[in-house]
C-alpha positions in Angstrom: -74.1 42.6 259.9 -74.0 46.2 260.4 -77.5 47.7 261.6 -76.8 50.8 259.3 -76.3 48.8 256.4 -80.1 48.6 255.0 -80.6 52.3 255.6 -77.5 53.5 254.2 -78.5 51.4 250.7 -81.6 52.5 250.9 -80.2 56.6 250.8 -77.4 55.4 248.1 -81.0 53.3 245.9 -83.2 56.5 246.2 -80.2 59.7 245.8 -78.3 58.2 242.7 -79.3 59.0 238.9 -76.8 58.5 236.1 -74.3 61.4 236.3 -75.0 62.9 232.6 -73.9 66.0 233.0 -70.7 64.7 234.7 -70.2 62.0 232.1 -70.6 65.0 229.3 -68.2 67.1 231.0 -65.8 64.6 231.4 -66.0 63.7 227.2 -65.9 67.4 226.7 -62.9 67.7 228.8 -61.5 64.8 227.4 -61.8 66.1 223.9 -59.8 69.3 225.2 -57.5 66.9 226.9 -56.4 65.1 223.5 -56.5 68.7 221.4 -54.2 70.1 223.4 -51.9 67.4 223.7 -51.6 66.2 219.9 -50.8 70.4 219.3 -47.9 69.8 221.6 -45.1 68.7 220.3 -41.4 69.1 218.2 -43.6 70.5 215.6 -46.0 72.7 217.2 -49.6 72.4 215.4 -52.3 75.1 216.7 -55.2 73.9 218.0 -57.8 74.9 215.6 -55.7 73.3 213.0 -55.6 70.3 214.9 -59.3 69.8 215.0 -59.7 70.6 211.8 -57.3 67.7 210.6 -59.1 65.6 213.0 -62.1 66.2 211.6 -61.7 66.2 208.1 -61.6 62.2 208.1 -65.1 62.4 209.3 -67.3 61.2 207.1 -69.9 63.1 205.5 -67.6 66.3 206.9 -66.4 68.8 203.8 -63.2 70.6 204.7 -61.4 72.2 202.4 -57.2 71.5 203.5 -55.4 74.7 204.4 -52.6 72.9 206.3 -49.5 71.7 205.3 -49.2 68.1 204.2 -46.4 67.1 206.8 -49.4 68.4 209.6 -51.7 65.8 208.7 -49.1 62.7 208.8 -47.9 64.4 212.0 -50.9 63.7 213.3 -52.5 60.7 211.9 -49.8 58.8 212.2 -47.7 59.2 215.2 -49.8 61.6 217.7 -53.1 60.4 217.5 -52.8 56.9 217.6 -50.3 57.4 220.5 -53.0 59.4 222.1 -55.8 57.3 222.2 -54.3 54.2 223.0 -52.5 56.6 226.5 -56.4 57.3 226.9 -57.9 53.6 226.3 -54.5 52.5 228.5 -55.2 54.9 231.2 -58.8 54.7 231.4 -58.6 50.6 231.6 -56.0 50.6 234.3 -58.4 53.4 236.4 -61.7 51.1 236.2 -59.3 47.7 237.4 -58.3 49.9 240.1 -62.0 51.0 240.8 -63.0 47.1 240.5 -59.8 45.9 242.8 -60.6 48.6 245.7 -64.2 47.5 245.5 -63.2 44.0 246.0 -61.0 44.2 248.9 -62.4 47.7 250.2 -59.1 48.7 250.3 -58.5 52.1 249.3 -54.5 50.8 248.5 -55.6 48.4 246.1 -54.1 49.0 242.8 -53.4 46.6 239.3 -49.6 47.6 240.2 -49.3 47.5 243.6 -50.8 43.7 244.3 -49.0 42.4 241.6 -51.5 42.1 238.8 -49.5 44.4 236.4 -45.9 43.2 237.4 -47.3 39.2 235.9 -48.7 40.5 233.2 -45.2 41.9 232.3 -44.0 38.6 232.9 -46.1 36.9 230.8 -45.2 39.7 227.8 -41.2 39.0 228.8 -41.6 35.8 228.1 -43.4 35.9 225.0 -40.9 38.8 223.9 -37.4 37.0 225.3 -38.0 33.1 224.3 -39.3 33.4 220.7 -42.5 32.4 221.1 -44.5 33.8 217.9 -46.8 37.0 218.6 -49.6 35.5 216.3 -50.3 31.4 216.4 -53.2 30.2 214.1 -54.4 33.6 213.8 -54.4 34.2 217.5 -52.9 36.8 219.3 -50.2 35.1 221.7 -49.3 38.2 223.8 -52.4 39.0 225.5 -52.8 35.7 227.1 -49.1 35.7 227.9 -50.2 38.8 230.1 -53.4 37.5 231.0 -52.4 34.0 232.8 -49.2 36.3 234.4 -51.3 38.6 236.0 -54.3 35.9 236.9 -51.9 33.5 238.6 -49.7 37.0 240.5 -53.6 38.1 241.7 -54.5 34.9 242.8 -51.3 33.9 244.6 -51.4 37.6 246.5 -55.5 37.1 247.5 -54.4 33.6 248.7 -51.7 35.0 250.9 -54.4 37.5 252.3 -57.2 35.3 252.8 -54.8 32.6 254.9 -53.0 35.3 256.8 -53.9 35.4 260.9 -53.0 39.4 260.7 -55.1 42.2 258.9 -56.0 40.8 255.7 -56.2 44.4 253.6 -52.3 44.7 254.5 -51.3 41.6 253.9 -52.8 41.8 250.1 -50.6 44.9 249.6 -47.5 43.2 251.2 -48.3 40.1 249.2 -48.6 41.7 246.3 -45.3 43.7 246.4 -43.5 40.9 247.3 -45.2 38.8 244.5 -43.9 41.9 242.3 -40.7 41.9 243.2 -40.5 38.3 242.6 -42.0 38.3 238.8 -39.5 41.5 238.6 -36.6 39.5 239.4 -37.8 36.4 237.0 -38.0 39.0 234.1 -34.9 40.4 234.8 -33.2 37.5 235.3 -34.6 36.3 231.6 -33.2 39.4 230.0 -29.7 38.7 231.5 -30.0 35.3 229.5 -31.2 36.5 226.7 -29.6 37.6 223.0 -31.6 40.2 221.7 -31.4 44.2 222.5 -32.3 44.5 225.8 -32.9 48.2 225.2 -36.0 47.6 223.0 -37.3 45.0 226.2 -36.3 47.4 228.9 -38.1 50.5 227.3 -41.4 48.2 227.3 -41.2 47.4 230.7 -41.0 51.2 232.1 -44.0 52.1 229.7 -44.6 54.3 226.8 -46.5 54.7 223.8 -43.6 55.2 221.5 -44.8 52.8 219.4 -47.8 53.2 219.2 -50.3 52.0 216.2 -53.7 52.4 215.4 -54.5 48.4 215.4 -53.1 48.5 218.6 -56.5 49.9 219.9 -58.3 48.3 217.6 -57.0 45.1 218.8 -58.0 46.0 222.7 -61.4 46.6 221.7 -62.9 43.3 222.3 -60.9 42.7 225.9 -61.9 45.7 227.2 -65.0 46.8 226.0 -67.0 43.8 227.6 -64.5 44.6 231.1 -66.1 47.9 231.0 -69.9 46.7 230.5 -69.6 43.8 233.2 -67.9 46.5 236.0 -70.5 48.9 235.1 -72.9 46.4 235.9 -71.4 44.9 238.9 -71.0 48.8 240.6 -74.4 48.2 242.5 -73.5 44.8 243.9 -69.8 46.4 244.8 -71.7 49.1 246.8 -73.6 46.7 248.7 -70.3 45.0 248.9 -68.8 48.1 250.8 -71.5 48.1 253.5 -71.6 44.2 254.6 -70.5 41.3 252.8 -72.9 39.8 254.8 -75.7 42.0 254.4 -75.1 41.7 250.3 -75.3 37.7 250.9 -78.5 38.1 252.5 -79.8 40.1 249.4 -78.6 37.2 246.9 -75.4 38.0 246.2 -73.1 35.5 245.3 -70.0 37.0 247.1 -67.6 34.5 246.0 -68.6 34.1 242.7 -68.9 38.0 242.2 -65.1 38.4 243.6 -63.8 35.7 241.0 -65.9 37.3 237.9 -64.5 40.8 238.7 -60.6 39.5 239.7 -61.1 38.0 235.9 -62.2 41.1 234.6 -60.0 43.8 236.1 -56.6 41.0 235.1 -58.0 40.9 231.7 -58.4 44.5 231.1 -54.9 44.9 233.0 -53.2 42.2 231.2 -54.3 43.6 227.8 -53.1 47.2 228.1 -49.9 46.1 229.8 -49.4 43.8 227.0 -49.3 47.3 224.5 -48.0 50.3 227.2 -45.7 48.4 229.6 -45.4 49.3 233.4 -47.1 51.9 234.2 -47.9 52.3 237.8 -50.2 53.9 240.0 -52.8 55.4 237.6 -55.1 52.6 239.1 -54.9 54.5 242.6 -54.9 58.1 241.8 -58.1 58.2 239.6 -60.6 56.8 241.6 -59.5 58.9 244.5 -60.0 61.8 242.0 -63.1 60.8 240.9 -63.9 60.4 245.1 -62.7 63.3 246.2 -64.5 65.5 243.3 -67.3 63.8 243.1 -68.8 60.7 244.6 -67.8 57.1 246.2 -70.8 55.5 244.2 -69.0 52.9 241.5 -72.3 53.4 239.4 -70.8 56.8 239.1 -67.1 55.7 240.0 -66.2 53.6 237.5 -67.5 55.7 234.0 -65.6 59.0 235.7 -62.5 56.7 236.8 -62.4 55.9 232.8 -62.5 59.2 231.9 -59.9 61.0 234.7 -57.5 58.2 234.1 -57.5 58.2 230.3 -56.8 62.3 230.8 -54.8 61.6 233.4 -52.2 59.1 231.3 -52.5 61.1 228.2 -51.5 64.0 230.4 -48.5 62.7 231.5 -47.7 60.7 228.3 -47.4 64.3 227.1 -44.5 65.4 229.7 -43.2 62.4 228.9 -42.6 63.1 225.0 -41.5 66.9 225.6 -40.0 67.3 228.6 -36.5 65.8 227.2 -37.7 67.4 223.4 -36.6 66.1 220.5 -35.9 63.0 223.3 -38.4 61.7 225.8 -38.5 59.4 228.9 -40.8 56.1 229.7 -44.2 57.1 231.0 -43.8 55.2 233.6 -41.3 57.2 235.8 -43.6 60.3 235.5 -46.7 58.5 236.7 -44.5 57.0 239.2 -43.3 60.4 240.3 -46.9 61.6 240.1 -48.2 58.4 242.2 -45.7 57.2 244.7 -46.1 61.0 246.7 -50.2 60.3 246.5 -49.8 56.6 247.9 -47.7 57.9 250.4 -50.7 60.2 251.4 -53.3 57.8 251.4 -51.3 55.4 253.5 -50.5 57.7 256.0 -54.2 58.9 256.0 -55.7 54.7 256.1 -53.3 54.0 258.7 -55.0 57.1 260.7 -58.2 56.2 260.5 -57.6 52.7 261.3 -56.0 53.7 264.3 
């Protein structure tokens, strides 16, 4: 057990008070964030306009329309929807990455890159590929197609890690790429034998909101909003987790049974948005590091700012995505990819340094 480890809690205990102004800049920023990119578009709509549109559905809000009609389906229906599921999407992926790196204090550790997000796609292919009804006895088949993927890729990949005689941090990256590439090849190999337009499949799989509907987020409301209250309230036992797994078990901490609570919760939350969005890599890795290099390594502060720069972050790029191509567009995915796979590089390079 490391000798530093009671006094380093005890700082991190007596320093740390709820970040409100943080959290209130972030939802101000966010707010900006969505504005800005529901303007953008084929049809450009001016900000002000925008909000006023927004708000006018508002209850008890009075304002008289001076837009044109075509504004407000514009809006309603295609942008905003699209919008906040990119932000619920984004911000979901960034707290399973938060919970994940916690976990295995690994700083590499994201729902893409050990394998989480590629067997939740598998799960989806198979559900989309094979027939299988979306909706059996009023319950929602997809989601647990994603779900068991994603469970059985995390488990098989922490396995791997935990048996392994060499460093067990880079074996659970290894193990999970190769565990990707492996549900990657199943779900390709599906399509091949498969009848229906693979076009429709294979613009899934890369990512995107194109289709996205307001029941959509209404429907990830009740798998992610408890995933979001049981991180939050894990972050204290994951920062005594960072100092000494030993240390924390000396405190009470189930260590075991913690890990096993949050791998459920961070493949739930993963499955369920990848279920919706696709693959979308790397937003798991970039916004904590944003959040760390900003602000603070504390998860009690972590996680709620992870939520918010990742929801920004995806709704960000969802926007280049839809304009850069205007009046066509190109899977999220590759531009989170092109945005993520430089910063990975970076942060291997720099864990490989200080391990040495």
């Amino acid at each position: 057990m490391s000798e530093h480890a009671p006094r380093l809690r005890s700082n991190h205990e007596k320093s740390w008070k709820f970040p409100w102004l943080r959290i209130s800049l972030g939802i101000f920023g966010t707010i900006v964030c969505c504005l800005v990119a529901a303007s953008i578009g084929s049809v450009g709509i001016n900000p002000n306009s925008t909000l006023l549109i927004a708000l006018s559905r508002v209850p008890m809000i009075d304002i008289s329309q001076t837009w044109p009609d075509s504004w407000d389906t514009i809006l309603w229906k295609l942008r905003f929807p699209r919008i906040i599921l990119a932000f619920i999407v984004g911000a979901s992926l960034s707290v399973s990455g938060a919970t994940f790196q916690g976990l295995f204090r690994n700083p590499l550790a994201d729902p893409y890159l050990i394998g989480v997000a590629s067997g939740a796609s598998l799960g989806a292919t198979v559900v989309f590929l094979t027939g299988i009804p979306f909706i059996y006895g009023g319950i929602s088949i997809l989601p647990i197609a994603s779900f068991t993927g994603g469970l059985i890729a995390v488990f098989v990949a922490y396995g791997i890690a935990v048996r392994s005689s060499s460093t067990r941090l880079t074996t659970l990256i290894l193990a999970g790429v190769a565990i990707g590439s492996f549900t990657t090849a199943i779900s390709s190999l599906l399509m091949l034998r498969s009848d229906p337009d693979l076009r429709v499949v294979l613009s899934w799989i890369m990512g995107g909101f194109i289709k996205a509907q307001w029941n959509h987020s209404l429907f990830l409301i009740p798998y992610l909003l408890p995933g979001f209250i049981l991180t939050f309230a894990y972050s204290r036992i994951l920062n005594t987790m960072q100092l000494d797994e030993e240390y924390a078990s000396s405190l009470g901490v189930n260590i075991e049974r913690t890990k096993k609570i949050l791998i459920l919760v961070a493949t739930m939350m993963t499955a369920a948005v990848v279920s919706f969005s696709g693959l979308i890599g790397f937003v798991g890795l970039v916004a904590p590091h944003i959040v760390r290099l900003i602000w603070d390594s504390d998860f009690r502060t972590l996680i709620p700012m992870a939520a918010i720069v990742g929801g920004c972050f995806l709704v960000i790029a969802d926007l280049i995505a839809r304009t850069i191509l205007s009046p066509g567009e190109i899977p999220v995915g590759i531009v989170t990819a092109l945005c993520g796979a430089p910063f990975f590089i970076y942060l291997l390079l720099r864990n490989r340094q200080n391990t040495t």
